[in-house]
C-alpha positions in Angstrom: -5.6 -0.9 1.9 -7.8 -1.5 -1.2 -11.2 -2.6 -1.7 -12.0 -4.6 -5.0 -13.9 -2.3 -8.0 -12.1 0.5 -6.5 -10.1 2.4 -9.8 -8.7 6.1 -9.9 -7.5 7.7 -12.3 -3.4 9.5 -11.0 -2.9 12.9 -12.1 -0.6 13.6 -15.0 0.2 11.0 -17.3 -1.8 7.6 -17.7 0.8 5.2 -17.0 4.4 5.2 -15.0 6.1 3.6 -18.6 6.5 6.8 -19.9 9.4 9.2 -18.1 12.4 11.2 -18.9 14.0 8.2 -20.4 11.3 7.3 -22.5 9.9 3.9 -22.6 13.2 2.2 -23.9 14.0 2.8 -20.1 11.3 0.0 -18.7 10.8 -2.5 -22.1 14.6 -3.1 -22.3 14.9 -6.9 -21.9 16.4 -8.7 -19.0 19.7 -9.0 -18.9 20.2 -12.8 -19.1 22.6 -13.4 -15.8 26.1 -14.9 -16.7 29.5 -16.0 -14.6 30.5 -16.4 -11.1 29.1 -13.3 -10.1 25.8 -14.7 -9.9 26.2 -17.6 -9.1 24.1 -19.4 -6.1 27.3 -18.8 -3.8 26.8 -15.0 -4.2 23.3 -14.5 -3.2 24.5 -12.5 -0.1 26.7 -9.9 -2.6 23.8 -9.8 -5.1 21.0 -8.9 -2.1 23.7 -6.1 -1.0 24.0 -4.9 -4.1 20.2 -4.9 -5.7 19.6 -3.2 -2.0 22.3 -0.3 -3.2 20.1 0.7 -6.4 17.2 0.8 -4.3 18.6 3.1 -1.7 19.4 5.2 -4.2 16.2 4.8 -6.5 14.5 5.4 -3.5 16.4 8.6 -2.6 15.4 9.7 -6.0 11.8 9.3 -5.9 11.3 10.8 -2.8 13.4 14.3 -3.8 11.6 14.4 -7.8 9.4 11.6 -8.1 8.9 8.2 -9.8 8.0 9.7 -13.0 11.3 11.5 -13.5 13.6 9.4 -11.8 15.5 7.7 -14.4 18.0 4.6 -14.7 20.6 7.0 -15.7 20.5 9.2 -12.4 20.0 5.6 -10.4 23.7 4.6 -12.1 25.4 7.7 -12.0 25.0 7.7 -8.5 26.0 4.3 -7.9 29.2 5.0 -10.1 28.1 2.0 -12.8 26.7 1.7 -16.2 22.4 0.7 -17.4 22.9 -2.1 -17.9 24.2 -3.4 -14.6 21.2 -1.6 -13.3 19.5 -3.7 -16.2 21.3 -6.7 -14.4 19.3 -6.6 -11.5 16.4 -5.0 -12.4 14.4 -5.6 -15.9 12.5 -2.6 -16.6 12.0 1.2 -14.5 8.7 -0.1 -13.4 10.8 -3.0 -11.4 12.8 -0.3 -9.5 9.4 1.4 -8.7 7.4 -1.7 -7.5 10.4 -2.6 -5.8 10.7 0.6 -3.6 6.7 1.0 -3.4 7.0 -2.8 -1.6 10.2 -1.0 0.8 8.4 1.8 1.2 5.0 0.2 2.4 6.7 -2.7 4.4 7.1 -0.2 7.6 3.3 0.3 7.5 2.7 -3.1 7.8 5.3 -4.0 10.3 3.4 -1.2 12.3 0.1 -3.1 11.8 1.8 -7.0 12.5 3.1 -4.5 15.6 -0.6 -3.7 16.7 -2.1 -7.2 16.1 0.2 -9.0 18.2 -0.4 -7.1 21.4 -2.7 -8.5 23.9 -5.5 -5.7 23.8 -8.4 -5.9 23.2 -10.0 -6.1 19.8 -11.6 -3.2 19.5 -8.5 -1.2 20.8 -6.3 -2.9 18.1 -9.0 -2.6 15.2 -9.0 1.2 16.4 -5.6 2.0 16.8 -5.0 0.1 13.1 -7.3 2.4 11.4 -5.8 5.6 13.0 -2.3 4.3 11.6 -3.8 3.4 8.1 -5.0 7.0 7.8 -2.0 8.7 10.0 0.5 7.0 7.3 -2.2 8.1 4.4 -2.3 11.6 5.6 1.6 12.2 5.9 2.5 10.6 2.7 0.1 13.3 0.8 1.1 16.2 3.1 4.5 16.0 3.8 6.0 13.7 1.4 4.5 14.1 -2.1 6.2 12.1 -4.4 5.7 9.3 -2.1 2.0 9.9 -2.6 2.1 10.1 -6.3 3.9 6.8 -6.0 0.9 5.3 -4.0 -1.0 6.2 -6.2 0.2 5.3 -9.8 1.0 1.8 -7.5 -2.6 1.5 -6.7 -4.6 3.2 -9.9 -2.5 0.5 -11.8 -3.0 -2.6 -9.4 0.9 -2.7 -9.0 1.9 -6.3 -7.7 3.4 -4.8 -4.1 0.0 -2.7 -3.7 -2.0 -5.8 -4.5 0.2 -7.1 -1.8 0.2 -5.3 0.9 -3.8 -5.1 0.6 -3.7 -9.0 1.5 -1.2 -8.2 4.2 -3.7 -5.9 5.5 -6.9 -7.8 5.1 -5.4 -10.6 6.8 -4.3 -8.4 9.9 -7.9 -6.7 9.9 -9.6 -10.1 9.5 -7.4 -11.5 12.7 -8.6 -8.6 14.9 -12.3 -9.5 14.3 -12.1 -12.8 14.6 -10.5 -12.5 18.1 -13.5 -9.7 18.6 -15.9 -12.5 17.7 -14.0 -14.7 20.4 -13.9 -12.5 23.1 -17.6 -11.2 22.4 -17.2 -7.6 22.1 -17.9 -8.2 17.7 -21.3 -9.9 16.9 -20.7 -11.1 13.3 -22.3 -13.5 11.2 -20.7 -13.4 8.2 -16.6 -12.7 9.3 -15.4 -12.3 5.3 -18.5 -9.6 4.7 -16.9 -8.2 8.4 -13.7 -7.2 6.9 -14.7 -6.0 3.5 -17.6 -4.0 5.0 -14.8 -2.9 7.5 -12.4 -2.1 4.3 -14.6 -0.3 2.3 -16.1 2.2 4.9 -12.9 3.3 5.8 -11.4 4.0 1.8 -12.0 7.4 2.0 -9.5 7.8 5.1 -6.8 5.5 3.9 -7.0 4.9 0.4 -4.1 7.2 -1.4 -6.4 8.9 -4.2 -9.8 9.2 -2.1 -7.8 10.9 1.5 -6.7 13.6 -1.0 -10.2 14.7 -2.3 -11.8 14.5 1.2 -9.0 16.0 2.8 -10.3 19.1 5.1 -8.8 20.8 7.7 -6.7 19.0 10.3 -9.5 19.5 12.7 -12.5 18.2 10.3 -10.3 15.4 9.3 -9.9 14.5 12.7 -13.3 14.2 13.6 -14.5 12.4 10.6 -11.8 9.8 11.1 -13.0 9.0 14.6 -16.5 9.5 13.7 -15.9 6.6 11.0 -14.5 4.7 13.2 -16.9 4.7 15.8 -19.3 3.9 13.1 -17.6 0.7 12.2 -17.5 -0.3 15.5 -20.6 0.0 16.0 -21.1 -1.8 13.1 -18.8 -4.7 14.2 -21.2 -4.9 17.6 -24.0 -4.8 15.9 -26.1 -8.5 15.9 -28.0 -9.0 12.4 -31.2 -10.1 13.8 -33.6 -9.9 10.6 -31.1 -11.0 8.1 -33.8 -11.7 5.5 -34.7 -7.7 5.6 -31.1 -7.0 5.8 -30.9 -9.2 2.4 -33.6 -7.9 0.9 -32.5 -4.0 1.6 -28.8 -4.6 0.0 -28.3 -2.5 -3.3 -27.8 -5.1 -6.4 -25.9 -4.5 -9.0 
């Protein structure tokens, strides 16, 4: 989850189009789809088999990255040639946006998961944070190249990042408007809600910021529950003088 302005920089190099391949790997053009095998009737064979090169791009990116996985390795292991990779998939950075999508889908099945129970809002809104920064927090400690893959995906405003953030937002902005129902929010403004929601949390879920505050399991612990505390406070919180609210807010 994302908040608009926010732009870092990945470590190592600038952009995903350059890898072991070289860029010839993701500029090749699309392979212009031809005969029965693609035809309408096969849509069932082609899912199966575009689902194939992602299991194994996937496999790949998680064991050396996205930056050195290549075409090459993806159709070796699948037993075919580049360009019936090519067929299904245009460029490398297709494969990657494609698996980043895979990959981030289980988070927000989780999230769907939590905003369809019948608790109450504050438990949900709670309980979706500490997943947002659970599933954070593993990706940079025990799966790396998953992490770099977040990260390239959201330093570079990748279309399945992008996304997912809307996914998110709309999740987050369901829990507070059933918080404003029930009473336990007091919110004016619901849109200003979720971004102010959004942004305080960044440094807890966002893939570049939870690596440069990441402390001790401990620490980490008790600044994630001491943020979210602070939101819900926040969230409860009537704005009474909202003309020196207005006139306290930072401008540009």
């Amino acid at each position: 989850m994302t908040a608009q302005g926010v732009k870092e920089k990945a470590d190592g190099p600038a952009s995903t189009v350059q890898d072991a391949e070289g860029s010839s790997d993701r500029q090749e053009p699309e392979f212009e789809e031809q005969g029965p095998y693609f035809s309408a009737s096969d849509e069932a064979l082609l899912a199966k088999e575009r689902d194939r090169i992602l299991d194994i791009a996937e496999k790949h990116i998680r064991r050396i990255g996205h930056r050195k996985t290549t075409i090459a390795d993806i159709a070796s292991d699948l037993g075919t040639s580049r360009a019936n990779v090519y067929r299904f998939f245009p460029t490398r950075a297709a494969i990657d946006n494609a698996v980043c999508g895979r990959i981030l889908k289980a988070q927000t099945e989780i999230a769907f998961s939590i905003a369809r129970t019948d608790a109450a809002a504050s438990k949900k809104l709670a309980q979706l944070l500490s997943v947002l920064h659970r599933h954070s927090r593993r990706m940079l400690m025990e799966e790396k190249p998953v992490h770099e893959l977040f990260v390239a995906a959201t330093s570079e405003n990748w279309a399945t990042i992008n996304a997912n953030s809307e996914r998110m937002r709309a999740i987050l902005e369901g829990i507070i408007r059933q918080g404003v129902r029930s009473g336990e929010f007091q919110v004016e403004n619901i849109d200003d809600a979720v971004q102010g929601a959004i942004t305080a949390f960044l440094p807890f879920s966002h893939p570049v910021l939870v690596a440069q505050c990441f402390q001790g399991e401990d620490e980490i612990a008790a600044s994630v529950n001491a943020q979210i505390r602070f939101i819900m406070r926040a969230l409860d919180e009537p704005v009474s003088r909202p003309a020196e609210v207005s006139g306290a807010l930072i401008t540009a």
